[in-house]
N, C-alpha and C positions, 0 to 999 in steps of 0.2 A: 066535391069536385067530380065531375064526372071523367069517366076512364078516355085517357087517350086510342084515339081509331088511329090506328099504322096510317101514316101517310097525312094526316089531317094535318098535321100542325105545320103553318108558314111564317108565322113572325112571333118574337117576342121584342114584348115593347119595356121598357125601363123608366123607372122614375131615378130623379138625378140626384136631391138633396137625400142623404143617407142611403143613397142605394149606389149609384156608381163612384159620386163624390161625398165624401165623408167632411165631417166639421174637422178644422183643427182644431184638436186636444193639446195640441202643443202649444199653440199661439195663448187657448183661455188658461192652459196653468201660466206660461209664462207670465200674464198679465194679471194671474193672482199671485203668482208668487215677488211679485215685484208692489204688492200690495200688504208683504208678509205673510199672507200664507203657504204652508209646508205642503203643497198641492200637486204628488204627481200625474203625471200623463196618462197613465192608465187607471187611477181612480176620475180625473174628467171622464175619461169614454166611456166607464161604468156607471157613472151617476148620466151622463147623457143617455144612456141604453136604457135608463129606467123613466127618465123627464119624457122620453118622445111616448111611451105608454100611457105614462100620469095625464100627457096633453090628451092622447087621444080624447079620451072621456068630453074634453072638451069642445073638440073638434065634430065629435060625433053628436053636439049641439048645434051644430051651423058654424061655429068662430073658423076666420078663414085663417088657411095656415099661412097668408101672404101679411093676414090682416098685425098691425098694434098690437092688438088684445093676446094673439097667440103668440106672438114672439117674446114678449113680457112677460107670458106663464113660464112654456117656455123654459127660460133663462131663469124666472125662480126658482123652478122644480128642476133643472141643474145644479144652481148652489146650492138647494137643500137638502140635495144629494150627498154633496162635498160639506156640509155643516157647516154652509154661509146664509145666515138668516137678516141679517145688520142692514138695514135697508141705506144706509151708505155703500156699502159696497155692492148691494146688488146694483144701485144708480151708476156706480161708477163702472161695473161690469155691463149695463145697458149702454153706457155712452163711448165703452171700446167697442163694442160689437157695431156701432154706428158706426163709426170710423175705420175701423180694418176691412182691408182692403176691399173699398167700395165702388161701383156699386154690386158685386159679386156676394161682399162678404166671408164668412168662415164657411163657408163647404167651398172651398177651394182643395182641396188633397182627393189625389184618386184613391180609391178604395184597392188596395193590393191584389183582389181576384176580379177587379172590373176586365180589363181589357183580355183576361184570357175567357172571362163568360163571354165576352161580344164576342170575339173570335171565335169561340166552340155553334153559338150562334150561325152566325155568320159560314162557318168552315159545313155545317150538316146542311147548308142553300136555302136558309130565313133570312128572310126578313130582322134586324134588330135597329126597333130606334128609340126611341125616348118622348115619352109624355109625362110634360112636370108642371107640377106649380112653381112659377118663377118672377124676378121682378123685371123678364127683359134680359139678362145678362147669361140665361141657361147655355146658348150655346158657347159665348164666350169662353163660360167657368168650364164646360167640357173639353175644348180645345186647349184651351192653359193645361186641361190635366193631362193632356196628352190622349185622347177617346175621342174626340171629334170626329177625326178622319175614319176611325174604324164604323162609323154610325151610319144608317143610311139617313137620317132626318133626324132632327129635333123639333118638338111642338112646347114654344113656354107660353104660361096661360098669361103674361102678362101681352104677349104679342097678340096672340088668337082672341083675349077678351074673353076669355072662360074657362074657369079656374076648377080643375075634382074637387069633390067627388061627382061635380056635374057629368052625367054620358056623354053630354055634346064635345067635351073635350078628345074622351076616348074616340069615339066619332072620330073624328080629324088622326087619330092616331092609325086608325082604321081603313082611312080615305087613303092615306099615306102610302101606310103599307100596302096600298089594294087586295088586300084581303078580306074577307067577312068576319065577324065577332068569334065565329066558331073556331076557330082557323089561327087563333091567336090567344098569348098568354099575355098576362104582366105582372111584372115585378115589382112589388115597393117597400114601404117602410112601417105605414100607417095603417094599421086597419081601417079605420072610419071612414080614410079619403081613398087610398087606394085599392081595396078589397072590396071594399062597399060599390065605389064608386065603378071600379072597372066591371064588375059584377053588373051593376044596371044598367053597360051597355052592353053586355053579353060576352064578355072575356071571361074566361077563367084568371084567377091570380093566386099568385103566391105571395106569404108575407115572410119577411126578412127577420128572424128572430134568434141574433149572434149565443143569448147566452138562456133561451126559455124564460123569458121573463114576462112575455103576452098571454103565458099560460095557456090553458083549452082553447081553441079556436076554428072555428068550421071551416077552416082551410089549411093546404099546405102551408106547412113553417120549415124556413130553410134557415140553417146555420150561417151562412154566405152566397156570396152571387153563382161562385162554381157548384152548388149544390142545389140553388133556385131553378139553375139551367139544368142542370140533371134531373130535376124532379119536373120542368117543362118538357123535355124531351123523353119522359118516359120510363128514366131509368130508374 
């Protein structure tokens, strides 16, 4: 990453699913543990912290994060996290996540340092919005979490028709903000799709890494959102 120039930076952009809204951990234990297993809340969000890495791999072959093929890994490399391998139960685990609360689904929960990074944003006279891969429902799921209103724009790829790690998305992230690529950061979850991706339109980015488990990586890794935006803004 290259060194921030005093003055340069005017917007930081955000991805939604795992970055401002998080999946409920609450909702998939409840629905394993109503399956019988002894499944708490905080081993879901550690075996999820390790499934969105495992995907990458995959991701960083072309499979869209929007696509069947990636939500099905996915949810495997989640229960095998949690030492569910039983392919009954992963089907039955695929056809609650159909069902709850659609068409938004499980990253419905705001992220507990989402709205004071927008606001620290926000409060220093950026630019902060949101470019995600979504099914249509991003800005909806934002305003449920209460972060809508603090945003200046949301861009979901299922609206725009162009889904990261394609550039032409950041593009519109870009357009948005009237800013140039230099002049802006983003935030996400994914290496493959959003480091990669924002990278090839000429953003710098940071990746979201709660507990070091993406290991070495050729960019900033932030422990959470209040620390993604302190490492955007310089600090």
């Amino acid at each position: 990453m290259a060194p921030l120039v005093p003055g340069r930076l005017r917007a930081v952009l955000f991805d939604a699913g795992n970055t401002l809204v998080r999946m409920n951990y609450g909702a998939i234990a409840g629905h394993l543990q109503e399956r019988g297993h002894a499944v708490l809340v905080d081993a879901v969000e550690e075996a999820e912290l390790r499934a969105r890495v495992r995907l990458d791999a995959d991701l960083a072959r072309g499979v869209s994060t929007e696509g069947r093929t990636a939500q099905d890994l996915y949810l495997v490399y989640l229960l095998d996290g949690l030492g569910i391998t039983d392919a009954r139960e992963i089907e039955a685990a695929a056809d609650f996540r159909r069902v709850y609360n659609a068409p938004a689904g499980l990253f419905n929960v705001a992220d507990p340092g989402a709205l004071r990074a927008i606001r620290r944003v926000k409060a220093a006279g950026l630019v902060a919005g949101v470019v995600s891969n979504s099914n249509g429902s991003a800005r909806a799921l934002l305003d449920g979490a209460g972060l809508g209103a603090a945003l200046d724009f949301v861009i979901d790829s299922a609206v725009v028709g162009v889904e990261k790690p394609d550039p032409r998305i950041f593009r519109l992230g870009l357009e948005q903000a009237r800013v140039p690529a230099e002049a802006a950061f983003y935030v996400g979850d994914l290496y493959s799709v959003d480091v990669v991706g924002a990278r090839s339109a000429g953003l710098d980015a940071v990746l979201l890494d709660p507990r070091g488990y993406w290991g070495p990586r050729d960019c900033p890794l932030a422990r959470g959102l209040e620390d993604a935006v302190r490492l955007c803004l310089g600090g």
